[in-house]
N, C-alpha and C positions, 0 to 999 in steps of 0.2 A: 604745247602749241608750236607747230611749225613755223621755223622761219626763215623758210624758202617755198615759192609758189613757180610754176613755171606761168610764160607766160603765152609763148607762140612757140614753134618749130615750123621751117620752113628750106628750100632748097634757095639757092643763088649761087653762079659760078663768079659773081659779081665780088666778092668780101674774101676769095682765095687767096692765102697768104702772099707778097710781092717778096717777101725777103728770104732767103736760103733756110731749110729747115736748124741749122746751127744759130741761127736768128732769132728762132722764136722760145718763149719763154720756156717751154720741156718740149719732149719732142713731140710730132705730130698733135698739136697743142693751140691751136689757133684760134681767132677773133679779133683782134686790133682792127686789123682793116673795119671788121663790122659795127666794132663802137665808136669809131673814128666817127663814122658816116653814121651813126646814131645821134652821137652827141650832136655834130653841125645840120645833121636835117633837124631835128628835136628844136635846135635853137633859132633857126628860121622860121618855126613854127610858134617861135613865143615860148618854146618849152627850155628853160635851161637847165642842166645838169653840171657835172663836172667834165674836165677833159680824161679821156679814157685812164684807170692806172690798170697794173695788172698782180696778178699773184703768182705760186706757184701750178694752180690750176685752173688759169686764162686770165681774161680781161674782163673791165665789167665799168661803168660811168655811176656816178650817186646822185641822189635825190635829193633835195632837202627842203621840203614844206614850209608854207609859214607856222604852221603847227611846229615846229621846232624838233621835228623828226628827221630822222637820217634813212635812207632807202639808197639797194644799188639793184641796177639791173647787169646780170651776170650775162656775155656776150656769149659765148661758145659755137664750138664744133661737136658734133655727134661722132662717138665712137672713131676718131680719129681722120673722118671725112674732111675734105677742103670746101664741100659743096654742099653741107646737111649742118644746120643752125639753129641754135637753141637761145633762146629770150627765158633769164629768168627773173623773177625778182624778190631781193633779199631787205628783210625788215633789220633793224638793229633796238636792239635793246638801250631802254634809257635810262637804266639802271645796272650796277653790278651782278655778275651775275647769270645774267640774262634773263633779268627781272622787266616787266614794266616793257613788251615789245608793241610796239604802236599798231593799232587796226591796219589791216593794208589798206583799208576804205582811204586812207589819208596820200596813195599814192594813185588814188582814181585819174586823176588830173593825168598823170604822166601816160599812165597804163592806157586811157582812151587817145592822145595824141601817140602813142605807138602802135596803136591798131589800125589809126584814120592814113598813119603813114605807111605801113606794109600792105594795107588793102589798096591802096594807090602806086605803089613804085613797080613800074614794068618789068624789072630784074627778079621780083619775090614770087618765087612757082611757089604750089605743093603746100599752100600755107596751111597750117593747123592751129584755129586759134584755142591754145588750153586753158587760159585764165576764167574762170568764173568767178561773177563777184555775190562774195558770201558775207551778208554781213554779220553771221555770228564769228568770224574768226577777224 
């Protein structure tokens, strides 16, 4: 079972990196800007998440249910663009292993307050919404 779904791709010159490419986590490597302004629109919304962390391959905020589930949604850049954005969202396992990973039905909540916000913000061209909700996975 997979446990990464995409969620949207969309264009914005809006979430282009502010800090010098030796700034950002590897090179041509970006999203902060765009989880920054996830997490605090999300939270305005009633939606809370984490504040953005990152890894060696971008940014990403977490979920966490009252199901007692953990969920992130990965920030990203396409293929090294400043301007081409990808939404993904990652399940964790709640068991060793990578045993026992939660329904993504448990992250509906988040996933519909990030569609109701990209279909409304004047800055999101080009949106592609890819998440379909499957409840056999």
């Amino acid at each position: 079972m997979s446990t990464l779904r995409d969620i949207a791709g969309f264009k914005s010159q809006h979430f282009a990196p502010v800090l010098p490419e030796d700034s950002q986590v590897n090179p041509r490597v970006y999203g902060a800007e765009l989880a920054f302004w996830l997490c605090t629109e999300l939270a305005r919304r009633g939606m809370v998440t984490s504040y953005p962390n990152y890894e060696d391959w971008g940014w990403f905020i977490e979920y966490f249910p009252d199901t007692g589930s953990e969920f992130a949604v990965h920030c990203g850049n396409e293929d090294g663009a400043s301007d081409h954005w990808l939404l993904s969202l990652r399940r964790y396992p709640r068991k060793m292993f990578g045993r026992d990973k939660p329904p993504f039905q448990e992250a509906s909540a988040l996933i519909d307050a990030i569609r109701a916000l990209l279909t409304t913000t004047p800055f999101v061209h080009e949106l592609e919404w890819l998440y379909e909700k499957d409840p056999a996975i």
